[in-house]
mmCIF file of the N, C-alpha and C atoms, coordinates in Angstrom:
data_MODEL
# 
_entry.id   MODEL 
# 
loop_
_atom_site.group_PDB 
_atom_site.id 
_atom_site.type_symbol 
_atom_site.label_atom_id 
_atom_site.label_alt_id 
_atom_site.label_comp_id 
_atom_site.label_asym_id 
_atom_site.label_entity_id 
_atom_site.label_seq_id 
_atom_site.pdbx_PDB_ins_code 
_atom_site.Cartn_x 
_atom_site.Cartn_y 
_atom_site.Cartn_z 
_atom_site.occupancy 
_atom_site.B_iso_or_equiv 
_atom_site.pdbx_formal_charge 
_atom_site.auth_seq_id 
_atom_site.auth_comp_id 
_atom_site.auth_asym_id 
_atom_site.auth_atom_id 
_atom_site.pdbx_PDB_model_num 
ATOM 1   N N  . UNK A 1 1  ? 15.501  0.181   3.223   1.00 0.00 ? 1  UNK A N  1 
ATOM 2   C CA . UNK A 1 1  ? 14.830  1.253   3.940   1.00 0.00 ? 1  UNK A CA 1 
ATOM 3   C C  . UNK A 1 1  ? 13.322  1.060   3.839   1.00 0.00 ? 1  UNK A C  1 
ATOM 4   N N  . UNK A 1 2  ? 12.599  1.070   4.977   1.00 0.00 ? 2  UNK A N  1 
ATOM 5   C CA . UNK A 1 2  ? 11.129  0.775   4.741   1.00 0.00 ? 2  UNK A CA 1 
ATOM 6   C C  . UNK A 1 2  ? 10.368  2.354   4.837   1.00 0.00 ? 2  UNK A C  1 
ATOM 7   N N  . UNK A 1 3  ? 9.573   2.423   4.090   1.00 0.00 ? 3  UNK A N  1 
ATOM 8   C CA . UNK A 1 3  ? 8.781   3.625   4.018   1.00 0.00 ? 3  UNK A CA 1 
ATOM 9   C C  . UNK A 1 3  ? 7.359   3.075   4.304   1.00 0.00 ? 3  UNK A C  1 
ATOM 10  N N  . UNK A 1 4  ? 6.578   4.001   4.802   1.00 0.00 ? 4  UNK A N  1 
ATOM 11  C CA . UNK A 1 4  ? 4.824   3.834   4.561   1.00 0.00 ? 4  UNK A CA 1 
ATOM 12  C C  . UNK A 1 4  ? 4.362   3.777   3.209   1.00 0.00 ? 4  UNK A C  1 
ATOM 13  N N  . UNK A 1 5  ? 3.836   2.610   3.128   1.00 0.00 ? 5  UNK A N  1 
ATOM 14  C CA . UNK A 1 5  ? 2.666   2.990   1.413   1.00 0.00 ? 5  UNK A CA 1 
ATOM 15  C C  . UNK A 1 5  ? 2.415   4.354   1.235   1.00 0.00 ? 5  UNK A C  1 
ATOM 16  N N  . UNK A 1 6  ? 1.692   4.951   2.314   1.00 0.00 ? 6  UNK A N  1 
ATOM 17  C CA . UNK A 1 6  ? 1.223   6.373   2.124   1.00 0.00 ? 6  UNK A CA 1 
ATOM 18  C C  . UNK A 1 6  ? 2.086   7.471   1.326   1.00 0.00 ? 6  UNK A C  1 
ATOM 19  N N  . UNK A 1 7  ? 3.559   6.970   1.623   1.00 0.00 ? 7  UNK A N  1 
ATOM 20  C CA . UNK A 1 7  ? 4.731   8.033   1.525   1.00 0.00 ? 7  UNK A CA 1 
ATOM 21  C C  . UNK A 1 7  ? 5.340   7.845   -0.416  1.00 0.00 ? 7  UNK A C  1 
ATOM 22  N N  . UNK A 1 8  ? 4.802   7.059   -0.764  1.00 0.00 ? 8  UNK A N  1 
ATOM 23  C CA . UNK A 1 8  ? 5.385   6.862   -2.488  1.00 0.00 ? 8  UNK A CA 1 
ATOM 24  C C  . UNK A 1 8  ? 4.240   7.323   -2.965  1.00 0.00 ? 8  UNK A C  1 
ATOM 25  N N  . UNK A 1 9  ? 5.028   7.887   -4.383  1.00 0.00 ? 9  UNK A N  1 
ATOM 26  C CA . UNK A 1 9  ? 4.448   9.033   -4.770  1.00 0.00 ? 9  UNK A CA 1 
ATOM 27  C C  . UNK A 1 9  ? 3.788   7.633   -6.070  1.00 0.00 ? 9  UNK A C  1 
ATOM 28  N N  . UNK A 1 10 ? 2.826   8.555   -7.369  1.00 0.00 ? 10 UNK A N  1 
ATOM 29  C CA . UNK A 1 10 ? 2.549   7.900   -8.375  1.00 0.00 ? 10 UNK A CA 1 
ATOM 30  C C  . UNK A 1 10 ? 3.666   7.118   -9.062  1.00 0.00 ? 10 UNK A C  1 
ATOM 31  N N  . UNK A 1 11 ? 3.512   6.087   -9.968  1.00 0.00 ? 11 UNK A N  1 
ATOM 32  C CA . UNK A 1 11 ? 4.771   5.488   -10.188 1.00 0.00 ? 11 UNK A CA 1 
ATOM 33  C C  . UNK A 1 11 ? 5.475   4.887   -9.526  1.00 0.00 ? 11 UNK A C  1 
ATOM 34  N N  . UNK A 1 12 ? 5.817   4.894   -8.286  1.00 0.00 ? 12 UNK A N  1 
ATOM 35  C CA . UNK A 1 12 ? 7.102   4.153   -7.354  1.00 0.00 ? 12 UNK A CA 1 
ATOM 36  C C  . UNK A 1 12 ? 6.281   2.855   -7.458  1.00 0.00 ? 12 UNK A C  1 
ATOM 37  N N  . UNK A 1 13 ? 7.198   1.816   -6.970  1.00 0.00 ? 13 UNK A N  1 
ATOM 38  C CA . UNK A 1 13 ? 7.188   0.404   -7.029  1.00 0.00 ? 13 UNK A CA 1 
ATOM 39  C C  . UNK A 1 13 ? 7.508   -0.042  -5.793  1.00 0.00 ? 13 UNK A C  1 
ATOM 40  N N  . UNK A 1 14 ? 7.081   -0.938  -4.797  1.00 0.00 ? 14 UNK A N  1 
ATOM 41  C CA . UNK A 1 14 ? 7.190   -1.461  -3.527  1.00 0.00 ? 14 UNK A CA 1 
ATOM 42  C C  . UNK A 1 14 ? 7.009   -2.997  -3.364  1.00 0.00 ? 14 UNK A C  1 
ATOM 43  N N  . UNK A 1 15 ? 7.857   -3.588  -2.260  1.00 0.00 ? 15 UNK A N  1 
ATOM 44  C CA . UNK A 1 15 ? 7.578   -4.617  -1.897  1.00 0.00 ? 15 UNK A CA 1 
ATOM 45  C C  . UNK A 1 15 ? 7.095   -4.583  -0.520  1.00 0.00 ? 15 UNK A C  1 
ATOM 46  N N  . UNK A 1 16 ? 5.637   -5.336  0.262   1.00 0.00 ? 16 UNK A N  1 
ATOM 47  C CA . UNK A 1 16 ? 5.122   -5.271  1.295   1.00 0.00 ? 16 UNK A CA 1 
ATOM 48  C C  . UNK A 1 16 ? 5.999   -5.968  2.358   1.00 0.00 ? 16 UNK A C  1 
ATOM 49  N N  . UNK A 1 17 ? 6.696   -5.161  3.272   1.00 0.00 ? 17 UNK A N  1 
ATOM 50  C CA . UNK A 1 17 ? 7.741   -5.827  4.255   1.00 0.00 ? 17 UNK A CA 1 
ATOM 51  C C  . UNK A 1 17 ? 6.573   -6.018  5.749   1.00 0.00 ? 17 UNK A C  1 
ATOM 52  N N  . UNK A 1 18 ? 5.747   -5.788  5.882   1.00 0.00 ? 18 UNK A N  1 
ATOM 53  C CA . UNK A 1 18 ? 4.674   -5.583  7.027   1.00 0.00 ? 18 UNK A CA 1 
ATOM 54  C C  . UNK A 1 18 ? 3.658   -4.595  6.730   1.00 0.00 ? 18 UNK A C  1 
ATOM 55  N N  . UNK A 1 19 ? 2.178   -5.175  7.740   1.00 0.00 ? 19 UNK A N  1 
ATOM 56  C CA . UNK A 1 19 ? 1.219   -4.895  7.801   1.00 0.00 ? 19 UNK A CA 1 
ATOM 57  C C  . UNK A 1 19 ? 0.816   -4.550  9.581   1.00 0.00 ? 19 UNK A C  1 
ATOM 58  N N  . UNK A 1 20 ? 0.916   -3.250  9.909   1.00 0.00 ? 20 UNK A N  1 
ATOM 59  C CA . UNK A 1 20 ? 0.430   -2.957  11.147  1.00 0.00 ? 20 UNK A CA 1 
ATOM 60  C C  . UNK A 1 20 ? -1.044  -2.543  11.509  1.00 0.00 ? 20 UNK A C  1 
ATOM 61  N N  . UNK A 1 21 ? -1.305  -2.292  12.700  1.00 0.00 ? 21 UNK A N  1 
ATOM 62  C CA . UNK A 1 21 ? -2.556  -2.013  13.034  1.00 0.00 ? 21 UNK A CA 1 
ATOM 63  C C  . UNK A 1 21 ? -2.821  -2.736  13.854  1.00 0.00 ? 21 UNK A C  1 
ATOM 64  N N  . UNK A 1 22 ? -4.411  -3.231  14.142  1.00 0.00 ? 22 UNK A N  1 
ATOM 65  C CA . UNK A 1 22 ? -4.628  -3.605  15.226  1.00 0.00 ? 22 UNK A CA 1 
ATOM 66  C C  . UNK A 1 22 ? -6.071  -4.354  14.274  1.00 0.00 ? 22 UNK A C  1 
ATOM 67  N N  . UNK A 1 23 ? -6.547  -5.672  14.661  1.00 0.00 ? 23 UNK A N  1 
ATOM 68  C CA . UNK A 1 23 ? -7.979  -6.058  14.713  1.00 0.00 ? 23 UNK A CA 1 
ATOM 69  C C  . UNK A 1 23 ? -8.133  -6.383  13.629  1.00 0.00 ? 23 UNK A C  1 
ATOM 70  N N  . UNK A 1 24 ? -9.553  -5.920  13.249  1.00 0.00 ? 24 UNK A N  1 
ATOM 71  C CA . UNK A 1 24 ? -10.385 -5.893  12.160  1.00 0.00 ? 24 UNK A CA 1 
ATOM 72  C C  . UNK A 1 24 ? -9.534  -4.995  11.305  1.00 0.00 ? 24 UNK A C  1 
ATOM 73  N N  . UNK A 1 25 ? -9.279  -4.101  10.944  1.00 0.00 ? 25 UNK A N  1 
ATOM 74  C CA . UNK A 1 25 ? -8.336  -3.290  10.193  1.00 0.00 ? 25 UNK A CA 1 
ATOM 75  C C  . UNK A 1 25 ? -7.261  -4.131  9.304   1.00 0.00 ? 25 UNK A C  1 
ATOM 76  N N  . UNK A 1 26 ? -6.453  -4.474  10.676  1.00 0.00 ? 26 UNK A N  1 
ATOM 77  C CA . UNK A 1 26 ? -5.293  -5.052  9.616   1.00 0.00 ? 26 UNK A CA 1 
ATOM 78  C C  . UNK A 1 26 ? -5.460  -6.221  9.073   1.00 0.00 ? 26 UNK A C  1 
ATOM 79  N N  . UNK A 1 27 ? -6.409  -7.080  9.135   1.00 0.00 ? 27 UNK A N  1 
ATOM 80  C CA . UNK A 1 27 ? -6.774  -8.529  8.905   1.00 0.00 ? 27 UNK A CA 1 
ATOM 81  C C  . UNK A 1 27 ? -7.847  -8.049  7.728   1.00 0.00 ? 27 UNK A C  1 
ATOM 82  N N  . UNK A 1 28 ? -8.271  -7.500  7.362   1.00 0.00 ? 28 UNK A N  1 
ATOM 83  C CA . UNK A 1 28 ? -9.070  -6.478  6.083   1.00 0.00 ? 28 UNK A CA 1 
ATOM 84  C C  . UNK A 1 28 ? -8.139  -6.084  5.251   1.00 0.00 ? 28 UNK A C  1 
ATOM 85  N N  . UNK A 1 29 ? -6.941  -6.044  5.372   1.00 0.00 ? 29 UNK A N  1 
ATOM 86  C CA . UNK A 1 29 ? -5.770  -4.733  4.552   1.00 0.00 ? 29 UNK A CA 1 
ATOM 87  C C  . UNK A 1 29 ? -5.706  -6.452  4.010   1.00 0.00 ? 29 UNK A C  1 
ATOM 88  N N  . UNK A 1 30 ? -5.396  -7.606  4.955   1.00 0.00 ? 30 UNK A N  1 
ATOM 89  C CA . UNK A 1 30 ? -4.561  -8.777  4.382   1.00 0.00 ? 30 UNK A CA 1 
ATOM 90  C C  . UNK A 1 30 ? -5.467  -10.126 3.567   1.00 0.00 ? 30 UNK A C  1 
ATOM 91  N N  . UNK A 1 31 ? -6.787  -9.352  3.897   1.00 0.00 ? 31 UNK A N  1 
ATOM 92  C CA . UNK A 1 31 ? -7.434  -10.105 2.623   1.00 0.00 ? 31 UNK A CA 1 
ATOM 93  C C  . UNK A 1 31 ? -7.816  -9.520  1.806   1.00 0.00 ? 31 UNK A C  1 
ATOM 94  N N  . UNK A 1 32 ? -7.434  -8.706  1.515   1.00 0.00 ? 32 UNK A N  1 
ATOM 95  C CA . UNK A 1 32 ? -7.535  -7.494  -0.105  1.00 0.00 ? 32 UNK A CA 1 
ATOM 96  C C  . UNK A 1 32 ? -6.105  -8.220  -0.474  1.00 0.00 ? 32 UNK A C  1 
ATOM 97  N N  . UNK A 1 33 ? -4.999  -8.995  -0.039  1.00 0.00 ? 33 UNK A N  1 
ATOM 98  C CA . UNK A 1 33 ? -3.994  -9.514  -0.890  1.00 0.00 ? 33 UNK A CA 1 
ATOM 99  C C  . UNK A 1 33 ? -2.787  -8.768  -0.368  1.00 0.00 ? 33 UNK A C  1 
ATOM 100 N N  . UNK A 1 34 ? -2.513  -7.798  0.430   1.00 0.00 ? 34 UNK A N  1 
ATOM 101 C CA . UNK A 1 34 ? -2.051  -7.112  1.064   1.00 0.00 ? 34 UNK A CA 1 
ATOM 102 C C  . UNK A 1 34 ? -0.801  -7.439  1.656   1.00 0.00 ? 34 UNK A C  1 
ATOM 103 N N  . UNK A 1 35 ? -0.020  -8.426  1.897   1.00 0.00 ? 35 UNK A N  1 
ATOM 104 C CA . UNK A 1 35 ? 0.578   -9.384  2.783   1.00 0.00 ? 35 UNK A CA 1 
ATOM 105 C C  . UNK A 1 35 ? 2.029   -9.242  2.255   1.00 0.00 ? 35 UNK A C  1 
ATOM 106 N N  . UNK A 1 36 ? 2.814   -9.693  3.249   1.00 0.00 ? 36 UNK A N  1 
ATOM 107 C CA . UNK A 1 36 ? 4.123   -9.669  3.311   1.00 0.00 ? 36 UNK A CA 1 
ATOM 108 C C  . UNK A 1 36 ? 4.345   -10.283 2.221   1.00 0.00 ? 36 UNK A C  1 
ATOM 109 N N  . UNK A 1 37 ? 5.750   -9.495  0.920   1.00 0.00 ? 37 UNK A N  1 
ATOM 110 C CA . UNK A 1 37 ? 6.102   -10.217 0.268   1.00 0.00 ? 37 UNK A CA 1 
ATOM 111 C C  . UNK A 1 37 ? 5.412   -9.513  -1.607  1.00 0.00 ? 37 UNK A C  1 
ATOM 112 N N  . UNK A 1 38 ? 4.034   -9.179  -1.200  1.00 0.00 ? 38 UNK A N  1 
ATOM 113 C CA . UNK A 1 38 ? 3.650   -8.689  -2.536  1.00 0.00 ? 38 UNK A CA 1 
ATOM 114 C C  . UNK A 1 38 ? 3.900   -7.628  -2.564  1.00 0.00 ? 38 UNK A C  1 
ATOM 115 N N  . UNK A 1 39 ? 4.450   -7.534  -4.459  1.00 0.00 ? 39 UNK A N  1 
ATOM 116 C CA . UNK A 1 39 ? 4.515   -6.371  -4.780  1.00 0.00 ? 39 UNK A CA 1 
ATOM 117 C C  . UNK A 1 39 ? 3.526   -5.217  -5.456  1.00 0.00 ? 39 UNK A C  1 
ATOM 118 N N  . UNK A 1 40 ? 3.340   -3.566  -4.691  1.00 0.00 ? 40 UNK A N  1 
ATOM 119 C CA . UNK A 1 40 ? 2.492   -3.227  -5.221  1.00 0.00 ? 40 UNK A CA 1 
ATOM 120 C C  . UNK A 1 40 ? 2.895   -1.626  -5.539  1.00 0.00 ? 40 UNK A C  1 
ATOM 121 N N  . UNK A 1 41 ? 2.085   -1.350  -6.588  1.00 0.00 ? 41 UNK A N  1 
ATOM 122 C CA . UNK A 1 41 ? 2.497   -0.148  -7.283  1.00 0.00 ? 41 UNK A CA 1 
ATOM 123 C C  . UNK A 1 41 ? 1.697   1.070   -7.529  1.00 0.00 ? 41 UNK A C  1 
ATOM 124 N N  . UNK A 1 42 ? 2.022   2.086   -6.998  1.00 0.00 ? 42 UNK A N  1 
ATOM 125 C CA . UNK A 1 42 ? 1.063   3.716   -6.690  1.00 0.00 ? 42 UNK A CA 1 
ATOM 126 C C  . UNK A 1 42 ? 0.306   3.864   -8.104  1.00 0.00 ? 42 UNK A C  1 
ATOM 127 N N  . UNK A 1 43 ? -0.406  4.194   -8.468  1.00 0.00 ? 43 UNK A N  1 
ATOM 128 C CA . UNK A 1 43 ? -0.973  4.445   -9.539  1.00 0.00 ? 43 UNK A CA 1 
ATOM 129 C C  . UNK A 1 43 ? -1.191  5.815   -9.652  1.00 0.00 ? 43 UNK A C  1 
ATOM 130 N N  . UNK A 1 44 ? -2.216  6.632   -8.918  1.00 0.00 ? 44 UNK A N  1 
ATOM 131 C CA . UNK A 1 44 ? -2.634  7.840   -8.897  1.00 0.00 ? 44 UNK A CA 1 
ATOM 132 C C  . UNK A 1 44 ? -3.480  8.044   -7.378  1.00 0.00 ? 44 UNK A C  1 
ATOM 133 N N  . UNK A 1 45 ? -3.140  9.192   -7.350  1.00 0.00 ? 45 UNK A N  1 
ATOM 134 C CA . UNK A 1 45 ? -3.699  10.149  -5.824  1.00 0.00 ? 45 UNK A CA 1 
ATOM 135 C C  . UNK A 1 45 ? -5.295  10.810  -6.563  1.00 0.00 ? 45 UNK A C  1 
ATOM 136 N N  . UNK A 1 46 ? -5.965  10.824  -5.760  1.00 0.00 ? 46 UNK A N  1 
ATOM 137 C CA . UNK A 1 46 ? -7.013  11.824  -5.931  1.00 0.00 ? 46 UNK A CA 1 
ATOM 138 C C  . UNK A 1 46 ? -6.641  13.027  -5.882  1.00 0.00 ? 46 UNK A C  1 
ATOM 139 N N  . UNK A 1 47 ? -7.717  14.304  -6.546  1.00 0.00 ? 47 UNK A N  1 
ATOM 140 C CA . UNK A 1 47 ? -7.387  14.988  -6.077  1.00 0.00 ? 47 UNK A CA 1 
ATOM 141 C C  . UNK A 1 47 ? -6.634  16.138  -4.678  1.00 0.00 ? 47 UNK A C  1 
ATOM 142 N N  . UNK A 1 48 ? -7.301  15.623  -4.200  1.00 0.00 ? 48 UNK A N  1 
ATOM 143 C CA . UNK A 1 48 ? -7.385  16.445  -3.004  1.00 0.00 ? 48 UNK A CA 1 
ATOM 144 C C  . UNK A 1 48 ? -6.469  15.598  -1.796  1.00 0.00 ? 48 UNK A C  1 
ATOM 145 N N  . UNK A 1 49 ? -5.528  14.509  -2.351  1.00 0.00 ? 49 UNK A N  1 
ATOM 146 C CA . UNK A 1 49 ? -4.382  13.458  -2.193  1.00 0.00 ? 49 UNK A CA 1 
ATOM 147 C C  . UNK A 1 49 ? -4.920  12.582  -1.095  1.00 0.00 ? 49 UNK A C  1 
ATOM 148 N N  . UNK A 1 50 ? -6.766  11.946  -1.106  1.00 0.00 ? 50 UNK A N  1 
ATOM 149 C CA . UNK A 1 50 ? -7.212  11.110  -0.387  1.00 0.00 ? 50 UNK A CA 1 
ATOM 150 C C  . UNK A 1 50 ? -8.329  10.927  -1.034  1.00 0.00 ? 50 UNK A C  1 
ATOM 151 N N  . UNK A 1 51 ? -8.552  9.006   -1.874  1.00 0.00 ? 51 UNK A N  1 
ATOM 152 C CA . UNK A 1 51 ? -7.796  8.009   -1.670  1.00 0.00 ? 51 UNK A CA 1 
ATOM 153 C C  . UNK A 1 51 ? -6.905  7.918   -2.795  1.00 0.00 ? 51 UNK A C  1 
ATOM 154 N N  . UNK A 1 52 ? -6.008  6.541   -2.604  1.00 0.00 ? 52 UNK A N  1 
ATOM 155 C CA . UNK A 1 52 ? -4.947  6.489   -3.289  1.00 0.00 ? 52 UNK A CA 1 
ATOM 156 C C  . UNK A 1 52 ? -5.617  5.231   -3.521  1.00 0.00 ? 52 UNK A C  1 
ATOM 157 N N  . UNK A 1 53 ? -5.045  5.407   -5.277  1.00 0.00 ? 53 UNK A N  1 
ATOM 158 C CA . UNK A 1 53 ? -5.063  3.721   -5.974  1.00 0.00 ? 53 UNK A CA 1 
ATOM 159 C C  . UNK A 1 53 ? -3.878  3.267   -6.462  1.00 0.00 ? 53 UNK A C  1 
ATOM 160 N N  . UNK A 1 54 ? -4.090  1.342   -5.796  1.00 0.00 ? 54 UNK A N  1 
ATOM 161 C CA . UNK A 1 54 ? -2.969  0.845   -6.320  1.00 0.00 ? 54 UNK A CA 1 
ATOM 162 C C  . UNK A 1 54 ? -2.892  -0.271  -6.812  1.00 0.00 ? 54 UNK A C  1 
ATOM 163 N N  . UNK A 1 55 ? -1.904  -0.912  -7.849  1.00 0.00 ? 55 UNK A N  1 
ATOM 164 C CA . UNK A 1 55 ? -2.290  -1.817  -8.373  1.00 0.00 ? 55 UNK A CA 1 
ATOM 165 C C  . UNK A 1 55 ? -1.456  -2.935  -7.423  1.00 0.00 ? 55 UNK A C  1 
ATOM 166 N N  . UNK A 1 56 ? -2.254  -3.827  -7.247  1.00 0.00 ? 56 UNK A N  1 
ATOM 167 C CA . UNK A 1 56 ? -1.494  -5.069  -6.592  1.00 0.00 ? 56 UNK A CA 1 
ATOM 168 C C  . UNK A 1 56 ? -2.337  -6.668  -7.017  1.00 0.00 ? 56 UNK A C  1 
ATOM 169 N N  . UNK A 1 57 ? -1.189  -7.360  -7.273  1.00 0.00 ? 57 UNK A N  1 
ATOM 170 C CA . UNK A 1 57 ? -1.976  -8.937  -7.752  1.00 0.00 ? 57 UNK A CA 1 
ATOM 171 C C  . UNK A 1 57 ? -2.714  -8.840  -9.078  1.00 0.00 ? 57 UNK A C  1 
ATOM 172 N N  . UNK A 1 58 ? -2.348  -7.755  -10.278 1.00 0.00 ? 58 UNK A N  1 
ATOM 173 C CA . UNK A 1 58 ? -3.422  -7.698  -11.228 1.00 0.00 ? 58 UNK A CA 1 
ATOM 174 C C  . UNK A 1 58 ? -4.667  -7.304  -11.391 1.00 0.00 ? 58 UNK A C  1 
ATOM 175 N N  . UNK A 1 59 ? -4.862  -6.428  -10.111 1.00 0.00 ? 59 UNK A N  1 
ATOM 176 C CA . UNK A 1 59 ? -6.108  -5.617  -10.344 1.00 0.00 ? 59 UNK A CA 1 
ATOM 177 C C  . UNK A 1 59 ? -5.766  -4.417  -9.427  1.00 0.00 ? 59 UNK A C  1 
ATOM 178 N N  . UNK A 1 60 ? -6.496  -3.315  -9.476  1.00 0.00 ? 60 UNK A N  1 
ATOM 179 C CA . UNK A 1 60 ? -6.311  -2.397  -8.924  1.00 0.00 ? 60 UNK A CA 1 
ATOM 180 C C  . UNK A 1 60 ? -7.446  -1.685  -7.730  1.00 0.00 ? 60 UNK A C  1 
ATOM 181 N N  . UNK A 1 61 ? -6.582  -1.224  -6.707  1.00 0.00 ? 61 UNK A N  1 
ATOM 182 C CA . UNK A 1 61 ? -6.948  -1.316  -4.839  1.00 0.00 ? 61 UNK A CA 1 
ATOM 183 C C  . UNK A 1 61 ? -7.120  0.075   -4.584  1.00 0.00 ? 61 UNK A C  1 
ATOM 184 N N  . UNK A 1 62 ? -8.366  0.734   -3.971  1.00 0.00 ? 62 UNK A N  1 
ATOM 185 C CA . UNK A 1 62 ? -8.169  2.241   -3.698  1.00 0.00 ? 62 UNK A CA 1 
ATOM 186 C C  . UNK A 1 62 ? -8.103  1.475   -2.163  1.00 0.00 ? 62 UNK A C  1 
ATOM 187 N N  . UNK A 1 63 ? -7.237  2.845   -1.339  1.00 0.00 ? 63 UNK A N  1 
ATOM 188 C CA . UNK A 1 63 ? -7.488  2.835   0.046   1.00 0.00 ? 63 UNK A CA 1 
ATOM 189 C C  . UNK A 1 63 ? -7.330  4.074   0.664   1.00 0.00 ? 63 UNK A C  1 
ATOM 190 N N  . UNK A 1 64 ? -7.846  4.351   1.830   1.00 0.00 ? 64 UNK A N  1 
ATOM 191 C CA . UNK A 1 64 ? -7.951  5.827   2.427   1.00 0.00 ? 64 UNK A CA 1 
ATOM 192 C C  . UNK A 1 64 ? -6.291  5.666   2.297   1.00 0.00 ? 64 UNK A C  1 
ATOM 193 N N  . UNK A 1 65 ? -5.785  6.988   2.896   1.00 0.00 ? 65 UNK A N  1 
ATOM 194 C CA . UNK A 1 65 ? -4.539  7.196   3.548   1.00 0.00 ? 65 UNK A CA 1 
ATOM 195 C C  . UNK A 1 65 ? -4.294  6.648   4.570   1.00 0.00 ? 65 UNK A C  1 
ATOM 196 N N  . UNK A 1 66 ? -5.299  6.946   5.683   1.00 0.00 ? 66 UNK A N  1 
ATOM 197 C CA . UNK A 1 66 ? -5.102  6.462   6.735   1.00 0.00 ? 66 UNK A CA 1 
ATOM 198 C C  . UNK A 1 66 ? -4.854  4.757   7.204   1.00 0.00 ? 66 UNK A C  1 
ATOM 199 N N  . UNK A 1 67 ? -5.019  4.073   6.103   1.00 0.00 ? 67 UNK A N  1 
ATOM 200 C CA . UNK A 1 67 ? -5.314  3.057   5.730   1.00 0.00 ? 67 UNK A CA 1 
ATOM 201 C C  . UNK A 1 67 ? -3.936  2.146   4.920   1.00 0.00 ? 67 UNK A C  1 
ATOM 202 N N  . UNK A 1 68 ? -3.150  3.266   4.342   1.00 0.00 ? 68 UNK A N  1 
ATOM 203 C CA . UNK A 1 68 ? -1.993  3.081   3.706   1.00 0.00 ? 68 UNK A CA 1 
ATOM 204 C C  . UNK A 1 68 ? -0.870  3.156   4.765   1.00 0.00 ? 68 UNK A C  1 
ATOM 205 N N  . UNK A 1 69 ? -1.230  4.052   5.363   1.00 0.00 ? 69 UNK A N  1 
ATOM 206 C CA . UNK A 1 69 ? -0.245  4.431   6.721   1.00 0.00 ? 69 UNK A CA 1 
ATOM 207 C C  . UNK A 1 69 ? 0.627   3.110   7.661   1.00 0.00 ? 69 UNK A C  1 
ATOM 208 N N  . UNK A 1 70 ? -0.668  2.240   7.424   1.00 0.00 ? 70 UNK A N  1 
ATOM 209 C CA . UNK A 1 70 ? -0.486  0.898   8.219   1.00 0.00 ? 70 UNK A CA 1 
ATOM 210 C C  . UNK A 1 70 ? 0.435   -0.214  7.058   1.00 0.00 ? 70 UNK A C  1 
ATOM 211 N N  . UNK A 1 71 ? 0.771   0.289   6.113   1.00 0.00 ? 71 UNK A N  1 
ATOM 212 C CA . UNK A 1 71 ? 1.320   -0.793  5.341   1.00 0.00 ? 71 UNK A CA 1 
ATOM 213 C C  . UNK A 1 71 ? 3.252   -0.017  4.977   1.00 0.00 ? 71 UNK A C  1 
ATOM 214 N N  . UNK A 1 72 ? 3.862   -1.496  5.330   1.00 0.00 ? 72 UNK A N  1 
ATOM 215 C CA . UNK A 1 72 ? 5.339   -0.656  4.750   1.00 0.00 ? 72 UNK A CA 1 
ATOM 216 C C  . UNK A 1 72 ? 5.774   -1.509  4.123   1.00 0.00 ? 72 UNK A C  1 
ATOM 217 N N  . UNK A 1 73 ? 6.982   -0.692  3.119   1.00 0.00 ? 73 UNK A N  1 
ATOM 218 C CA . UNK A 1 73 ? 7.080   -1.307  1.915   1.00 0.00 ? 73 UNK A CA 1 
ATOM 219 C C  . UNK A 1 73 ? 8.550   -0.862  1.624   1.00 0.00 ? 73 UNK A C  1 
ATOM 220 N N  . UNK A 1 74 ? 9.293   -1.775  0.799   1.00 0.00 ? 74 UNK A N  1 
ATOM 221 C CA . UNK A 1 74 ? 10.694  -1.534  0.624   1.00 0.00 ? 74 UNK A CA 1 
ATOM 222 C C  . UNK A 1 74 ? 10.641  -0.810  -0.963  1.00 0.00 ? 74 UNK A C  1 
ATOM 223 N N  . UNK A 1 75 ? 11.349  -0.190  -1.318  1.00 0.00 ? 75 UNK A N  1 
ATOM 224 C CA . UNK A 1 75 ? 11.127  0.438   -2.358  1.00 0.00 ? 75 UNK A CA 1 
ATOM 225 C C  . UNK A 1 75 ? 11.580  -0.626  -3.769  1.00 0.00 ? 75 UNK A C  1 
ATOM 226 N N  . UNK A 1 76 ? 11.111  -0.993  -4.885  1.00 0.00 ? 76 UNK A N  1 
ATOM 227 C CA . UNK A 1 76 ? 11.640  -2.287  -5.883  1.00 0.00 ? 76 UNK A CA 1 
ATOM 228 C C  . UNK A 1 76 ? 13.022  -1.897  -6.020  1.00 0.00 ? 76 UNK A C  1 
ATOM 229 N N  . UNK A 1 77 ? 14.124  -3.147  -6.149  1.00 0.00 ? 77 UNK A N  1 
ATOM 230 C CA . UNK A 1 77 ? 15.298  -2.514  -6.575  1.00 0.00 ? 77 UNK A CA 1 
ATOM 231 C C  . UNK A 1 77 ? 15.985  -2.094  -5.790  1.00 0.00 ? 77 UNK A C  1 
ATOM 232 N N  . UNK A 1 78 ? 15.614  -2.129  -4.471  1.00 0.00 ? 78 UNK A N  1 
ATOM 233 C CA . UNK A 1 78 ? 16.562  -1.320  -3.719  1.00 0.00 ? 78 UNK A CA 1 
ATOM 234 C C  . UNK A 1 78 ? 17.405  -2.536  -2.517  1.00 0.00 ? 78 UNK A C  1 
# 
């Protein structure tokens, strides 16, 4: 089942099944490491639940929401 990055909460675990969008955007998401295949993991929401940080490749990635929206991900394990 693929979900949006946006949609896992702190804690959940994902594998990147696609990267949508358009342009400059999604070619930005895929050199932050972003790319089909890696796995990456919610860390914590801001307050006010925009941006979200996550850890992927051994270091850790904030991104808007709107920004997460464009990335889907299979849940680990599943």
């Amino acid at each position: 089942m693929e979900l949006r990055l946006s949609d896992l909460e702190p804690g959940q675990k994902g594998v990147v099944v696609s990267v949508k969008g358009s342009g400059a955007t999604r070619r930005r998401i895929m050199d932050m490491g972003i790319v089909r295949g890696s796995r990456i993991k919610v860390i914590r929401r801001a307050p006010l639940g925009d941006p979200v940080e996550f850890e992927i490749r051994d270091y850790n990635l904030t991104l808007r929401k709107r920004e997460a929206e464009n990335i889907y991900v299979s849940l680990e394990g599943e």
